[in-house]
N, C-alpha and C positions, 0 to 999 in steps of 0.2 A: 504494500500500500504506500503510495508517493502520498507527502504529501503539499498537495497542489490545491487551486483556487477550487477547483473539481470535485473534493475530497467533502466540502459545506454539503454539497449536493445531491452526492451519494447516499445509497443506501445506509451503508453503515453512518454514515456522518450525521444524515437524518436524526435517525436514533435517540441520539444525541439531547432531543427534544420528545420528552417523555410523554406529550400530547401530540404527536404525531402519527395517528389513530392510523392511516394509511401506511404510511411505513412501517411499521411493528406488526400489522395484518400480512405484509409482504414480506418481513423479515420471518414470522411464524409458518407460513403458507414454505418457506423454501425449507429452515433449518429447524424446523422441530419433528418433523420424520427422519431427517440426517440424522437429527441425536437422538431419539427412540431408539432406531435400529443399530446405531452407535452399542446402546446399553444392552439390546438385548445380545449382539454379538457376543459381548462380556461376560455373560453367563445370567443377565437379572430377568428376571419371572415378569410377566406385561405388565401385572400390576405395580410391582416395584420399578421398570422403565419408566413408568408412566411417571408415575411419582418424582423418579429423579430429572424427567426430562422437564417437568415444570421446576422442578429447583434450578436446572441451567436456565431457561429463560429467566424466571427471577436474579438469579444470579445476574446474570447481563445486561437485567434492567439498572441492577444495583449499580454496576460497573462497569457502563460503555463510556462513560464520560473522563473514567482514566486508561482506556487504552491508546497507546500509542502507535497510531500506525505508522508514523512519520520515523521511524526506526527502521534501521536497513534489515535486520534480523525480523520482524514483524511483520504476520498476516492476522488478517481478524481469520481464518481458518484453522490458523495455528493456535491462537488464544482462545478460542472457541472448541477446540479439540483438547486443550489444558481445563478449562474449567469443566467438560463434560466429564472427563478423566478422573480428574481429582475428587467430586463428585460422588463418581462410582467406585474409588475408592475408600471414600468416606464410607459408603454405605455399605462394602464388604468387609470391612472393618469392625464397625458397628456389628454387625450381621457377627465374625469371628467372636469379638465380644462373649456373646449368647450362647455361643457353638465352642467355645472354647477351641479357637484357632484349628480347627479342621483344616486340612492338605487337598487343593481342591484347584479348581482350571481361576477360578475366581482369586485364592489365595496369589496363587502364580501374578495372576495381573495387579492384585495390589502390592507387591512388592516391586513392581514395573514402573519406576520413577519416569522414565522418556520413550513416548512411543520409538517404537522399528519403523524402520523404512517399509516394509509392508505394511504397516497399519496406517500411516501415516500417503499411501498411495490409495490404499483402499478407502477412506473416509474421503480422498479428492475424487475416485470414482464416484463414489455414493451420494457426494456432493454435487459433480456432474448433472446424474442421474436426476437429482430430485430439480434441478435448476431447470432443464428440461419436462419434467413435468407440469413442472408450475408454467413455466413458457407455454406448454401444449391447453392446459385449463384457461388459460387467457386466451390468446388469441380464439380456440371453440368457441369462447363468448361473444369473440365479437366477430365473427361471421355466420353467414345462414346455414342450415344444417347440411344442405343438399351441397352448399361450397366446401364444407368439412368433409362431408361425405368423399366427394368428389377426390379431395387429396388423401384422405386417409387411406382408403380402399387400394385407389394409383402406387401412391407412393410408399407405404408404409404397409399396407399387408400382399403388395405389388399385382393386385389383379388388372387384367387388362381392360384398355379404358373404354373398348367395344363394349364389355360388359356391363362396365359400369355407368358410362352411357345412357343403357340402354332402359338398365333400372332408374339409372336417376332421373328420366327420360331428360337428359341434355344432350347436345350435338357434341360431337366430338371434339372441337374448338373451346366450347365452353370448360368441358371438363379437361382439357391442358389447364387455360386462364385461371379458371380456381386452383388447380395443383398450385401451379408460379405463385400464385397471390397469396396463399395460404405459406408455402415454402419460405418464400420471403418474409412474412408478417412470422412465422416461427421463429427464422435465423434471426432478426434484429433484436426479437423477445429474448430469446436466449443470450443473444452477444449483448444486450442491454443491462441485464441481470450479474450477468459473469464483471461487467464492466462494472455497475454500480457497488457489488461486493467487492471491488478489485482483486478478482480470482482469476480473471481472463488472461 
């Protein structure tokens, strides 16, 4: 994360402003499935996920206002991956407590002070993934279903567009122009999202 005039404007900067009802809907919609399935990879039960995945967002609310992106070492992904972390290790901890220190896949990660480079790739895939999804929920809204239709079908489960045409009853012209329209209105979604987290 630079940090540049840019950075006010951002997603993450937003934030910033705890009555920014819009942004905090956007920052929840992308990274509170990230960190759900974060915790259940961990070893924690859905209901305990859940649980801890509302204490990260609390947590965030508490303390977006001292993160530094403007540090060359610093990504809000990376701090964002420490405090889910810590987190869930508080809670296997706690949990040991009770259990009197049981030997366990859970114990192993709470003695795991700094993610691996494989967990640390796999939470940017996952990261990825849900940026994309969110991109794919928005833009559905804001076209007609038969233009959705049109790209989904084409592009994404790749049937041919005689067929689908034929069902959508649109002319074959039409259902290119929705793919394009649709393909495009996804990529800027996504490359808008990626940008405003600065993860791109």
């Amino acid at each position: 994360m630079n940090s540049t005039p840019d950075t006010r404007y951002s997603l993450i900067g937003k934030l910033q402003d705890s009555q920014d009802a819009e942004a905090w809907e956007e920052f929840t919609n992308i990274y509170q499935p990230l960190i759900f399935r974060l915790c259940i990879s961990k070893g924690l039960q859905y209901a305990d996920a859940t649980d801890v995945t509302q204490e990260v967002l609390a947590r965030v609310a508490d303390t977006i206002g001292r993160f530094d992106g403007g540090k060359k070492s610093s990504s809000f992904r990376g701090w964002l991956y420490r405090i889910t972390r810590n987190l869930v290790i508080d809670f296997f901890r706690h949990r040991q407590k009770n259990l009197l220190l049981q030997s366990d896949r859970s114990t192993h990660f709470a003695l795991e002070m700094e993610p691996t480079p494989e967990e640390s790739a796999e939470f940017y895939l996952e990261f990825q993934q849900q940026v994309f999804r969110a991109a794919v929920q928005a833009v559905q809204s804001q076209v007609q279903p038969a233009t959705w239709q049109a790209f989904w079908q084409t592009e994404i489960e790749q049937r041919p567009v005689t067929d689908v045409a034929r069902e959508l009853d649109m002319n074959h012209g039409a259902v290119y122009m929705a793919r394009s329209r649709v393909f495009t209105r996804l990529k800027n979604a996504v490359e808008q999202r990626l940008h405003e987290t600065h993860e791109g």
